[in-house]
C-alpha positions in Angstrom: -14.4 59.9 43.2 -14.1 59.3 46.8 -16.2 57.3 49.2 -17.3 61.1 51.1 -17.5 62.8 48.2 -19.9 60.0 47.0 -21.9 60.1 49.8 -22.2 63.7 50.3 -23.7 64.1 46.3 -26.2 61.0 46.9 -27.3 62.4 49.9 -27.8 65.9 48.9 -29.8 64.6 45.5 -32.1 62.2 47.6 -32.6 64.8 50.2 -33.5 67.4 48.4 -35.9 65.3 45.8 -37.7 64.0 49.3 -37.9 67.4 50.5 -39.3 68.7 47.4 -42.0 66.2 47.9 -42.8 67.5 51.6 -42.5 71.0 51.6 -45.4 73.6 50.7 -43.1 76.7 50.6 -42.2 77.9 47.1 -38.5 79.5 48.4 -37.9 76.0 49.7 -38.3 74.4 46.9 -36.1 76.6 44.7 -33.3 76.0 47.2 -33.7 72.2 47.4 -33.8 72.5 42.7 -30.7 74.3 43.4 -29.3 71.8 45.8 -30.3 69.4 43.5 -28.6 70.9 40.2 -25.6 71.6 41.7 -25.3 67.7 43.0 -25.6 66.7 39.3 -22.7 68.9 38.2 -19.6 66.8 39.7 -21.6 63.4 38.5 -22.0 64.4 34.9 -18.3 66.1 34.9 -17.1 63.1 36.4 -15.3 61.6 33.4 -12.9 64.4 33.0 -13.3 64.6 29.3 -14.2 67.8 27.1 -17.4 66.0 26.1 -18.7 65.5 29.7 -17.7 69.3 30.8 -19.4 70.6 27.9 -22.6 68.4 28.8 -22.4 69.7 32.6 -22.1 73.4 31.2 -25.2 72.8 29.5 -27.3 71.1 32.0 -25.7 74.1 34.6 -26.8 77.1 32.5 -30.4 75.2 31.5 -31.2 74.4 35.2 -30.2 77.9 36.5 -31.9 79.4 33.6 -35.4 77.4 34.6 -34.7 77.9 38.4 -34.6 81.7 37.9 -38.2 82.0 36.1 -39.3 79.8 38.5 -37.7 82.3 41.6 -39.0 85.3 39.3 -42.5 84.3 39.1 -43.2 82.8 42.9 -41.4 86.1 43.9 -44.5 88.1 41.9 -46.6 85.8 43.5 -45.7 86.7 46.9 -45.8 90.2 46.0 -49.0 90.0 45.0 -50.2 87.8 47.5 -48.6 88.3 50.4 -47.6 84.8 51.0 -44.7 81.8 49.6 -47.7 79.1 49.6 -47.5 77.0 46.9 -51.3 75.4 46.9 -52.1 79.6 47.2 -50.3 80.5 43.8 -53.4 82.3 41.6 -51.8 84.6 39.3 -52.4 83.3 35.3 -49.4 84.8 34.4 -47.4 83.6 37.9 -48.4 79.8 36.9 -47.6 80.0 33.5 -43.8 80.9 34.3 -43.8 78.2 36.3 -45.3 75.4 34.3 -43.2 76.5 31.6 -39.9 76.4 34.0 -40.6 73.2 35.2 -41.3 71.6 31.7 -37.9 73.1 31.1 -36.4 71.2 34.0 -38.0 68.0 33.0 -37.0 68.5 29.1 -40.1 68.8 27.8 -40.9 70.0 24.0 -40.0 72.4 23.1 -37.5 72.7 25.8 -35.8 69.4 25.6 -32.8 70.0 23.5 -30.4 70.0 26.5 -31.2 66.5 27.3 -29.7 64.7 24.3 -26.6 66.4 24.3 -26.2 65.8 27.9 -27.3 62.2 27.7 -24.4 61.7 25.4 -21.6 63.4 27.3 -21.4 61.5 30.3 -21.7 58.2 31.7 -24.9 55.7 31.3 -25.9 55.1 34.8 -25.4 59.3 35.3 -27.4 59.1 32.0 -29.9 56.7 33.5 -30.2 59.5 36.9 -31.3 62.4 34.8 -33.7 60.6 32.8 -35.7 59.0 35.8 -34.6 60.5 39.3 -34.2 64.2 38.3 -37.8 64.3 36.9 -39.3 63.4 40.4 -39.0 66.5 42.0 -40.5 68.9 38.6 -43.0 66.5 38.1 -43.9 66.5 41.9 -44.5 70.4 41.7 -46.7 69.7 38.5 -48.5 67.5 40.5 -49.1 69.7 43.6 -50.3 72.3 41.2 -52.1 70.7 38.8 -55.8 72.3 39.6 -54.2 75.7 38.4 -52.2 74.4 35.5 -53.7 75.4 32.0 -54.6 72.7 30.7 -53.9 73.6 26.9 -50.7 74.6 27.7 -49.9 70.9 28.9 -51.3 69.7 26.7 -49.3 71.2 23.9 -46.1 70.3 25.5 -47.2 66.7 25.4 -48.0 66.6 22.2 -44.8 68.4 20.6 -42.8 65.9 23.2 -44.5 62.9 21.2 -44.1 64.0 18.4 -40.2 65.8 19.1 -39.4 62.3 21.1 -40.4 60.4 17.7 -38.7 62.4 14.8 -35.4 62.9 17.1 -34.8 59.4 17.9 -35.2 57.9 14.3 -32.0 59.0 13.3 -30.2 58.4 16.1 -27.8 55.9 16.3 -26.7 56.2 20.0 -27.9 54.5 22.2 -28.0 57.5 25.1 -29.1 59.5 22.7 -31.8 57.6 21.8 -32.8 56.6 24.7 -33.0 60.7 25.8 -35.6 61.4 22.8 -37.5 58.2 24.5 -37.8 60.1 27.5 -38.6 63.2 26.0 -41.5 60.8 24.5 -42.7 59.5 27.6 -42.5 62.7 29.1 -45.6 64.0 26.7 -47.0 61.3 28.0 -46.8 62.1 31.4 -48.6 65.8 30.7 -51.1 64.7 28.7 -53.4 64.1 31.8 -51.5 66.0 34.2 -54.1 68.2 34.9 -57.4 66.0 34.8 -56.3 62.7 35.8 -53.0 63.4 38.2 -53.2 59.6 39.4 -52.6 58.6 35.9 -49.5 60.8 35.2 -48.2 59.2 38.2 -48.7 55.5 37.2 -47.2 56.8 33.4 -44.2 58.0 35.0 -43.7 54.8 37.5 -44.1 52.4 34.5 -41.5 54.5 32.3 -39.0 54.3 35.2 -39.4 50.6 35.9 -38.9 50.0 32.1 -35.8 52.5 32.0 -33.7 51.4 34.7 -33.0 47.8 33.6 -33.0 48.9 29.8 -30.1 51.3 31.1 -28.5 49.0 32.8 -28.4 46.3 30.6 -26.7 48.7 28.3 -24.2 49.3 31.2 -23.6 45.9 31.4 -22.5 45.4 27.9 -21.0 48.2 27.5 -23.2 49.3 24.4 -22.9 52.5 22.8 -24.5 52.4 19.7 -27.1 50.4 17.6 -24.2 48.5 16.1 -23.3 47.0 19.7 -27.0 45.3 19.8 -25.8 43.0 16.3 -23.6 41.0 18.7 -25.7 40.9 21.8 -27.6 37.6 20.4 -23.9 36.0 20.2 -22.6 37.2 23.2 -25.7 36.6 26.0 -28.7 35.6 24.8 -30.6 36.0 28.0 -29.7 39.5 28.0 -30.7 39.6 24.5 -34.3 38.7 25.6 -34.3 41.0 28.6 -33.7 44.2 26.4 -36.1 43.0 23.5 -38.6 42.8 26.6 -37.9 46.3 27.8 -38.0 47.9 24.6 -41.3 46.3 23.5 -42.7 47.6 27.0 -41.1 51.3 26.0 -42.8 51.3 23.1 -46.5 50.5 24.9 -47.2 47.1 22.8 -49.5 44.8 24.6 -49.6 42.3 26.7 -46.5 44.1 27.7 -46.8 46.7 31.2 -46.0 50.0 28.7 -49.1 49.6 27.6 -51.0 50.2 30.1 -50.8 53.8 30.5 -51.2 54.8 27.5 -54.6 52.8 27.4 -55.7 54.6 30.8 -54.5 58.3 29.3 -56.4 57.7 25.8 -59.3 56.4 27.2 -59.4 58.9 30.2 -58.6 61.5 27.0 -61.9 59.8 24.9 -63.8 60.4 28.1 -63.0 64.1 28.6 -64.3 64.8 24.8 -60.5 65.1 24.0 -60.8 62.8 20.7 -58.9 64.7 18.5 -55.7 65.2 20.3 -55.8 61.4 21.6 -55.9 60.8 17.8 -53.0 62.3 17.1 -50.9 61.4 20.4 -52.0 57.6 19.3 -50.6 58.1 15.8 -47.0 60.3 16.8 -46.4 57.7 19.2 -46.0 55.4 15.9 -42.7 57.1 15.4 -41.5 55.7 18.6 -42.6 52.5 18.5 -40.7 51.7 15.4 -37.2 52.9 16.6 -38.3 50.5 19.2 -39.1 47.9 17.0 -35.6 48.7 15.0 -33.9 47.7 18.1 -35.1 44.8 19.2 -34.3 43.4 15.4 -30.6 44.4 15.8 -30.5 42.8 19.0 -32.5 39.6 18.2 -33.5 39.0 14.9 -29.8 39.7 13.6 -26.3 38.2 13.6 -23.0 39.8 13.1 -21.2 38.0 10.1 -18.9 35.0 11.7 -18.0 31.6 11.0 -19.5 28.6 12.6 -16.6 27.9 14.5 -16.8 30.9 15.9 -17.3 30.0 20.3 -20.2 31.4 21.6 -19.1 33.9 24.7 -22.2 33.3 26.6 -21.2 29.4 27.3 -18.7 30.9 30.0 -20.3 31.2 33.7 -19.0 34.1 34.2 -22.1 36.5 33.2 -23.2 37.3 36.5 -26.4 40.0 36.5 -27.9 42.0 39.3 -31.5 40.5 40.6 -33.2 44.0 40.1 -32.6 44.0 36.5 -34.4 40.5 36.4 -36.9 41.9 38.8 -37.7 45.4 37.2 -37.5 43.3 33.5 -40.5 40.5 34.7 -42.5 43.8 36.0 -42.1 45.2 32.9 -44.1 42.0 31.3 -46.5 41.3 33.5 -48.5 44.2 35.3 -50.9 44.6 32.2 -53.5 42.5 34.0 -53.5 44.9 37.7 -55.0 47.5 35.3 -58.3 47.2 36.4 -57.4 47.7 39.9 -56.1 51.2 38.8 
């Protein structure tokens, strides 16, 4: 890809997610989703392979497909309202489409099943774009709307994401893959106080994207694909080996590590709101995830591939250079627990 084709498709996906963020008009922000899908298509397609244009066909026809309900029902709403104001949208029906629109757009349960298979057809740092950067501009719609949001509708989607995010990546043995049913996880997360505690949703999805991006990366960096790649990792780099255990342990929300602290403020904010039993239940599906989480950080540190003991340790060379965001992002990861009273 060339350097203006580059920096046309960067431009158009930052500008429209910022403008998403700004603008109060729903026909502007179904042009600027639209501007935003059709950016994605060339960076998913990119590796000119039949697995990467399936995955863009997919993503195309699942984004358009949520982008039309969303254009049907803020079209009703204007009809019936006389205006394209989003904080004026009233209908019950009217928000409904849209909710369930924009869960689709963020792969939500039970409309996540695009996101794995795209996850796995293209490239990991495209991979690690639709997982964290593409969810800004649905979730920032949620957001804006959240006082007319039903709240059991949310909350359902959260729970089946949980739930969905656990069963689908305890099977999985790619990496992508995996890491797409983690967001589909976190992303129940996310909705399960969209609607009474916004502010928290926020902080969930901050901490989830902190913990991502170097997780990602690292896997970039190594060129992992699959769980088997992680046997070697302790071999091969060591430090890297302690980054991703890190990471993962934060994905899964263990303390003293920063994942945990959303999911103390969103259970507790749950307990608060007489919302007992479905904080039970989010507590207990959220087990599924934290073992495929543990399961990874044994393959990558409490494992080694069969070798000899001659066998030269790679990592001795000085030639592992890493980014200082991925060392940055990975020590926030560990230590923000204690700012959560400041929250």
């Amino acid at each position: 890809m060339n350097l203006m084709s580059w920096l046309i498709i960067t431009t158009s996906i930052t500008l429209s997610t910022a403008l998403i963020t700004s603008t109060s008009h729903w026909l502007m922000t179904w042009t600027c989703l639209e501007i935003n899908t059709l950016s994605m298509i060339p960076l998913i397609s990119k590796p000119n392979h039949p697995r990467s244009t399936e995955a863009a066909t997919k993503y195309y026809l699942t984004q358009t497909l949520a982008s039309t309900a969303l254009l049907f029902a803020t079209t009703m709403n204007a009809l019936n309202t006389s205006n394209w104001d989003i904080n004026l949208t009233t209908g019950p029906t009217t928000t409904t489409i849209i909710t369930l629109s924009l869960l689709m757009k963020m792969a939500a349960a039970p409309f996540h099943f695009w996101l794995p298979e795209v996850s796995q057809g293209t490239t990991t740092l495209t991979t690690l774009t639709i997982l964290t950067w593409q969810k800004i501009a649905p979730l920032m719609i949620l957001l804006t709307t959240h006082n007319k949001t039903n709240n059991t509708l949310t909350l359902t989607s959260a729970i089946l994401s949980i739930t969905v995010g656990g069963l689908g990546s305890m099977n999985q043995t790619q990496l992508r893959k995996l890491m797409a049913f983690s967001s589909v996880a976190h992303t129940g997360w996310i909705l399960a106080t969209l609607t009474t505690a916004p502010n928290i949703s926020s902080l969930t999805f901050l901490v989830y994207t902190t913990a991502t991006i170097p997780t990602l990366l690292l896997m970039n960096k190594t060129l992992s694909m699959n769980i088997k790649d992680l046997g070697i990792m302790w071999t091969n780099t060591p430090h890297t080996m302690m980054a991703l255990s890190t990471t993962m342990l934060s994905l899964g929300g263990l303390p003293p590590l920063s994942g945990f602290m959303p999911k103390w403020l969103i259970l507790d904010n749950m307990t608060s709101n007489n919302m007992i039993p479905e904080a039970t239940l989010m507590a207990m599906t959220s087990l599924l995830s934290l073992y495929v989480y543990m399961q990874l950080m044994y393959m990558s540190s409490m494992t080694l591939p069969p070798h000899t003991t001659l066998t030269p340790m790679k990592w001795r060379t000085p030639n592992k250079n890493y980014p200082m965001m991925i060392s940055t992002l990975t020590m926030t990861t560990a230590l923000i627990l204690p700012l959560t009273p400041n929250m």
